[in-house]
Each structure stands twice: as C-alpha cells, then as structure tokens.
C-alpha positions in Angstrom: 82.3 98.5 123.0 83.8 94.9 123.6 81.8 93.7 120.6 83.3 95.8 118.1 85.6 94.7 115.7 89.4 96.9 115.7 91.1 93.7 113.9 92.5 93.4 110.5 90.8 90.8 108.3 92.8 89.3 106.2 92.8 85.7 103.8 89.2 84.9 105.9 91.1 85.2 109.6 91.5 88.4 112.0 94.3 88.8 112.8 96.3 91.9 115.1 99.6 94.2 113.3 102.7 92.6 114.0 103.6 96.4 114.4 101.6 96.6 117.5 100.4 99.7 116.1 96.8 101.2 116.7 94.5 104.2 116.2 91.9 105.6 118.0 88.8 106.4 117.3 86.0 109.1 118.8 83.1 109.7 118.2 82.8 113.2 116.9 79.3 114.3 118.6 80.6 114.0 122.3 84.6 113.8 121.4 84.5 110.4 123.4 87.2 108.0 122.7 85.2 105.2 121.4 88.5 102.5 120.8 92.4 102.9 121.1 92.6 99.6 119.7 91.9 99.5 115.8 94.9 97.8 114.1 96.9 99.7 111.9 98.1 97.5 108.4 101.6 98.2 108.3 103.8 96.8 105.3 104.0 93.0 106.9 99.9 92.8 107.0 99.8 94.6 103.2 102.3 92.6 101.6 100.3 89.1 103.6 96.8 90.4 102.3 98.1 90.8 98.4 99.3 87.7 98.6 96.5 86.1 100.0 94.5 87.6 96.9 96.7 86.8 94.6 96.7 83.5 95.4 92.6 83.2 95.4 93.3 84.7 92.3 95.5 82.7 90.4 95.0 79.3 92.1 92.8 79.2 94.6 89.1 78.0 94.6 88.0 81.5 93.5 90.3 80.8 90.4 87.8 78.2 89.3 84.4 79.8 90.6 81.9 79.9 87.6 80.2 83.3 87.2 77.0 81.7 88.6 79.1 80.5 91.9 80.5 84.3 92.2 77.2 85.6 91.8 75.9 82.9 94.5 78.8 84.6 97.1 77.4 88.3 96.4 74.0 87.5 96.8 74.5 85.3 100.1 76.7 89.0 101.7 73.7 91.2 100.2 70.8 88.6 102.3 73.2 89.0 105.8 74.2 93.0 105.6 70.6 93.1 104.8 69.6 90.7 107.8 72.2 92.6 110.1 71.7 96.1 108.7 70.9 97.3 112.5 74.2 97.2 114.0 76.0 97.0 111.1 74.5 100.8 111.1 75.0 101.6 114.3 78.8 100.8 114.0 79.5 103.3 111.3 77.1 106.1 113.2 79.3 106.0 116.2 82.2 106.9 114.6 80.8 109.1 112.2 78.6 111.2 114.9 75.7 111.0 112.5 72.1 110.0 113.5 70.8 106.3 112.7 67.9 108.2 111.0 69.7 110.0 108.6 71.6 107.2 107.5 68.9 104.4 107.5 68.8 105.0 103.5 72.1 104.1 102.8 71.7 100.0 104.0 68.8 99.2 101.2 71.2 100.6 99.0 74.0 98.4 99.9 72.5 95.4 99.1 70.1 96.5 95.9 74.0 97.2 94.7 75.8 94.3 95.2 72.4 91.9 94.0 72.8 94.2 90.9 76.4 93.3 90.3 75.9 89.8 90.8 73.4 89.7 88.3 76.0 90.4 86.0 78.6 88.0 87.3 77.5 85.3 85.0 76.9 87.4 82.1 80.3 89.0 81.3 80.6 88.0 77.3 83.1 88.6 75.1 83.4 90.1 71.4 83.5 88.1 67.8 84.4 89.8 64.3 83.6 88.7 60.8 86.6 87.1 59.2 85.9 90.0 56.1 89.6 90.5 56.0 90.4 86.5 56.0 91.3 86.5 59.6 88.4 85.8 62.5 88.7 88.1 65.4 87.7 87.0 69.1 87.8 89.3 72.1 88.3 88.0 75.3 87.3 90.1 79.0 89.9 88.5 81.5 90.1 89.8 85.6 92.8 92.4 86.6 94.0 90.3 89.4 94.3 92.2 93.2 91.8 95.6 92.9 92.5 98.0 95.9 89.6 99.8 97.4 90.3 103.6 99.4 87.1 105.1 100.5 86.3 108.3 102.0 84.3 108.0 106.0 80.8 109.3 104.9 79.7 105.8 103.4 81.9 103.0 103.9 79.0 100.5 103.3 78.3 102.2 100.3 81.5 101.9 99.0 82.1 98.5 99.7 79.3 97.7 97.7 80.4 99.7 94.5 83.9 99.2 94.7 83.8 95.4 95.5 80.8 94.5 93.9 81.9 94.6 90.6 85.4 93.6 90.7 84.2 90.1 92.7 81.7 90.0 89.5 84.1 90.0 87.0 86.2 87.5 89.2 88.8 89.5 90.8 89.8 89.9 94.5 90.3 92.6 96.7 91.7 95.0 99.5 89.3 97.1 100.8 90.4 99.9 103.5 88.1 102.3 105.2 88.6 105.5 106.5 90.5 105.7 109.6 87.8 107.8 110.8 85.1 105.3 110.3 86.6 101.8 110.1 84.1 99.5 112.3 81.6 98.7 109.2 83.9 97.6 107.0 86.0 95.3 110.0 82.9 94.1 110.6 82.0 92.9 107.2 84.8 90.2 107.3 82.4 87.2 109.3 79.9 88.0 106.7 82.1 87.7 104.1 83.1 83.9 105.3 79.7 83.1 105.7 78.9 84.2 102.3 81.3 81.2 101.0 83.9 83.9 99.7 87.1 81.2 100.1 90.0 83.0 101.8 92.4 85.7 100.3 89.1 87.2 98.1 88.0 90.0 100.0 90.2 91.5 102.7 89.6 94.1 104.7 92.6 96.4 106.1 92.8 100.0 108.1 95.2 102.1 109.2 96.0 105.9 108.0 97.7 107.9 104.8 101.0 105.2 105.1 98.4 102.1 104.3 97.0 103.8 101.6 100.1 104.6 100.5 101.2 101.0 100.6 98.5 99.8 98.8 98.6 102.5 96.2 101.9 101.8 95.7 102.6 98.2 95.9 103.4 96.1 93.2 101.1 93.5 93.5 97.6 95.3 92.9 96.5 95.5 89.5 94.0 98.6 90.0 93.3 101.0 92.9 90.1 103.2 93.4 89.9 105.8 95.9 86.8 108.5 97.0 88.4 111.6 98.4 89.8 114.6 98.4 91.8 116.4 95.3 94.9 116.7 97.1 94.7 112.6 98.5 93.5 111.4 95.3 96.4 113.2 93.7 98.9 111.4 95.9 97.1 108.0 95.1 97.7 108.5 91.5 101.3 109.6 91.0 101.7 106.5 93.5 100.2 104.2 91.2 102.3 105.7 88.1 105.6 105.2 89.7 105.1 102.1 90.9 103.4 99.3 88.1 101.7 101.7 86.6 98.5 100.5 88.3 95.0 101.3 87.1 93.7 103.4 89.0 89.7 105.3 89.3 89.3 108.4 91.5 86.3 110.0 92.4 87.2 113.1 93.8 85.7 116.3 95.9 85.1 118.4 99.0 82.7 118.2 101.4 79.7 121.1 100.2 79.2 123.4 103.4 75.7 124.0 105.1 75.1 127.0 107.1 72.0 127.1 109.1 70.7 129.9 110.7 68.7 130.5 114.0 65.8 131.2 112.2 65.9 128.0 109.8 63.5 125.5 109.9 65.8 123.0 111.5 63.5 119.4 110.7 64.1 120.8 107.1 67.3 121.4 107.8 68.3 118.3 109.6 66.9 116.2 106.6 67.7 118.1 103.6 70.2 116.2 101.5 71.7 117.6 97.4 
C-alpha cells in the first residue's frame, strides 16, 4: 500500500492539499480501507493547476510544440502505460473491487486510443474559400486553452485516454480528476506523464469529491469541461459552466444497467457477459 500514489499532481510535481484534507478509500469486495490518505484539491491546488496550464499554454514550451512534437509526447505515455499496464491495472481493481480478468481489455484500449489521436496531432488543417465574391476566405482551427476532464470510477484509464488524448492533439492542456472512488490510476499516471516529455503545467492530475468538480466546472480559467456521469451530476456540471464563462462543456451521461443473476445461472457466462 506504501507504493501507491494519494498525491496531487500538479505542473509535473506531487505535491500534498494545503487544506490537509483527505479521503479514504475501500475497496468494495472486502470493505477494507485501502488509504485514508488521497489528497483532496481544494480551491488553492485548483486555482495553482489552471494556472500551471495556462501558462504551458500560452507561453510555455508546449506553446511552441509542433504537432509532430505533441504527437511524439502521446505516443511515448501510450509505449509506458502499455509497458506498465500490470500495476497500473491492479491500482484501479483495488478500488474498484473488480477482477484483473475482467478488466484486462480495457489497457490495449488505452493506448490503441491515445496512438490514434496522436496520429492526428500533426494533421489538424485548416479551411480555404474561393475569392468568387472578391474576398478570399481562410479558416483557421486554434486550441481552447485549459480542457477539464470529470470521469465516472468504472474506467478512469479509459477516460484519460479519450478525454486527454485529443485535447493534447489539438495542443491544449488539461485537468484531469478521477473519481473519488477510483483515484489511484489516474495519480499514478503523472511520472509517466514527465517521462513522456509532457513539459510542466500540460497535464495535471487532481482528486477530491463533488466540491473539486465543482471548482473546476466552475472556474474561470478552463475553456471546456467534459464529464461521464450521472443525469443529475452532469446537470450540475453544466449549469456550472453556464454561470460561470460560459465554458464548453461535453457530457456523456447515464445509469449504471442492473444485472440480476439467479442461482440457477450459468455463472462463467454470467461473470463475463458484457452489453
């Protein structure tokens, strides 16, 4: 347990809550308390990790990066979660209560994602128009700036691949915060991201419960916010983004679909059957 990561990550360091606030976290097959220790973001650490991006962003190396150096960065993090896939798995199964065998699809998927976005990193093009009308017409694709990620705790590596990968593609920078039921993977994603060559302030990594998503969702700085959730949370994200800068903001929302098994099911089926 000494080896997981309860820190916040934040411009490329880890760093503790000034708050001193924590969480705990079990793990839900035994109810064992896994960690009393995971950090919760508080304003201080939100307001120093949208500043961090927004500096990569507006003036930092990442500023500069050509879309074949971006693309460079997202293929280096897909080669070491693929190299460290094991225990990057077996950190998000403890505090999800899930078997390592039901989840072993989700790490392939992780990095086929994020190669696929960075293939695109250098191939963001823009739009010309015939000067029919006397007057030549270019369009230009720029960043957003700061993208906030909130994801849901049934596949935070999933998640971190398709909410990141393509806002680091199209040369943004980002927040990403787990659930506060599974927040080990994504913690422990922040040495990878340095050894990737991200520079600092270009992908942070926060936790903490509803009041950190609602600073993120409602903070000034972030350009766009995407969250994976319920109705009723996603809801509150949104009218949180309108009333503050009228963020962007993506939602994919839903309930969990219940599974009753009987005594006379075939439980391997059971176990493995997935809609």
């Amino acid at each position: 347990m000494s080896q997981i990561e309860t820190r916040l990550f934040i411009n490329n360091q880890y760093v503790r809550s000034r708050s001193g606030a924590t969480l705990a976290v079990c793990n839900p097959t035994d109810g064992s308390t896994i960690t009393t220790d995971v950090q919760v973001a508080g304003e201080d650490e939100i307001n120093a990790a949208v500043s961090a991006a927004n500096i990569a962003f507006q003036t930092g190396p990442w500023s500069s990066f050509t879309g074949q150096q971006r693309a460079k960065c997202l293929f280096r993090l897909a080669d070491l979660i693929e190299g460290d896939a094991a225990s990057l798995l077996q950190l998000e199964a403890i505090a999800m209560g899930a078997p390592q065998a039901g989840m072993q699809f989700m790490m392939p998927l992780v990095s086929k994602y994020l190669r696929y976005y960075a293939g695109y990193a250098d191939k963001i093009s823009g739009e010309s128009y015939s000067a029919d009308d006397g007057v030549y017409k270019i369009v230009n694709y720029e960043p957003l700036g700061v993208c906030a990620s909130l994801a849901s705790f049934n596949a935070t590596f999933l998640y971190v691949a398709l909410k990141l990968g393509p806002a680091l593609a199209a040369a943004n920078t980002c927040i990403f915060k787990a659930s506060e039921k599974a927040p080990f993977g994504a913690l422990a994603l922040g040495r990878l991201v340095c050894e990737a060559g991200f520079p600092p302030g270009v992908v942070n990594f926060v936790s903490g419960e509803v009041e950190t998503g609602k600073l993120l969702a409602s903070h000034m700085g972030i350009a766009h916010i995407t969250f994976t959730g319920s109705v009723t949370a996603g809801r509150r994200v949104q009218e949180a983004a309108a009333k503050s800068n009228l963020k962007r903001c993506v939602l994919e929302l839903g309930e969990k679909s219940p599974a009753i098994v009987f005594n006379d099911a075939h439980i391997a089926t059971a176990l493995t059957w997935r809609t």
